[in-house]
C-alpha positions in Angstrom: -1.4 4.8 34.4 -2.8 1.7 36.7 -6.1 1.6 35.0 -4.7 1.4 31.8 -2.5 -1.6 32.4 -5.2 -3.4 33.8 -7.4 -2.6 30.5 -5.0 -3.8 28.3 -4.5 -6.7 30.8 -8.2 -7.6 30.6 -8.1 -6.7 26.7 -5.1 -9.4 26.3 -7.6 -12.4 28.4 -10.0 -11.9 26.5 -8.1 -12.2 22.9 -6.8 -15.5 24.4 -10.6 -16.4 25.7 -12.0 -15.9 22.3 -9.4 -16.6 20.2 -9.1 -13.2 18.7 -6.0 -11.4 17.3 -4.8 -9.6 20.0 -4.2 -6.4 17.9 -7.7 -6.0 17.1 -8.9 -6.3 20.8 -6.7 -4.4 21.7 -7.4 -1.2 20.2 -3.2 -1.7 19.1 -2.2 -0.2 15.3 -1.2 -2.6 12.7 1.7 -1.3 10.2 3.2 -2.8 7.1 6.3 -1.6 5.5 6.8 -2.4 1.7 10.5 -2.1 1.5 11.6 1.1 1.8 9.2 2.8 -0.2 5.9 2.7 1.5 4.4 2.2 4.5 1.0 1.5 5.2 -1.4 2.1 8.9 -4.3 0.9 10.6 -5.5 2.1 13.0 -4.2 5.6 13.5 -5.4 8.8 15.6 -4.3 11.4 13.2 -1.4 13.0 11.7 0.5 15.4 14.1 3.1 16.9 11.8 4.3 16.8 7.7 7.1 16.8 5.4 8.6 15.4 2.6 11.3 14.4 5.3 9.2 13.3 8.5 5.3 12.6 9.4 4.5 12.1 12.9 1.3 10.3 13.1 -0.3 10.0 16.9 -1.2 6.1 17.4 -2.7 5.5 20.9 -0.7 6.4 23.7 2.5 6.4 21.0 3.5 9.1 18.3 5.1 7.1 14.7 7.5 9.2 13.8 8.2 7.6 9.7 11.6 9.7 8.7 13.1 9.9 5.2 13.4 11.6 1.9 10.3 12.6 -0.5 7.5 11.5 1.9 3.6 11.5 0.9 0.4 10.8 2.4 -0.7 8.8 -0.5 -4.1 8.4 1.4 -5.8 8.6 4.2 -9.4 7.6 6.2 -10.7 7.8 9.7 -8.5 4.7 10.4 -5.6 4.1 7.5 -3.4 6.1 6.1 -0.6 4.9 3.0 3.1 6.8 3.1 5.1 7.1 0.0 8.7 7.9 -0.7 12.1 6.4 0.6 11.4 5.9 4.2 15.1 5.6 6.5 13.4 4.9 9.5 10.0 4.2 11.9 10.4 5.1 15.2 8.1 5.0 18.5 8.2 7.9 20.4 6.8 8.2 23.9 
């Protein structure tokens, strides 16, 4: 657990250094939520479970756990993935 803290550590210096979003350098997921009805990744390491009522979705060292009612994977790469349906909730779980 130490060595990561000082990667992310030297990761945040060098967003400030050059000036760069610290997401990006970071290696960190960026997520956008349209409303209720879909949410949207970057950034993601796969989906661990699916339903039309929850999708886990692993994202570094945290699981996103999007909860609600008629959920889809409207689409998905190697590194984004869109969510459709009436979302109730995002949650990090550790």
């Amino acid at each position: 657990m130490e060595k990561y803290g000082k990667t992310q550590e030297l990761r945040r210096r060098m967003a400030e250094l050059f000036d760069l979003p610290a997401d990006l350098v970071a290696g960190l997921s960026h997520m956008e939520l349209l409303g209720d009805r879909q949410f949207f990744l970057e950034g993601h390491g796969g989906i661990l479970a699916y339903s039309d009522t929850q999708i886990d979705i692993s994202a570094g060292a945290l699981v996103l756990r999007v909860r609600g009612a008629g959920l889809e994977l409207r689409g998905m790469t190697g590194d984004e993935l869109r969510i459709r349906g009436r979302i109730d909730a995002v949650e990090f779980v550790r």
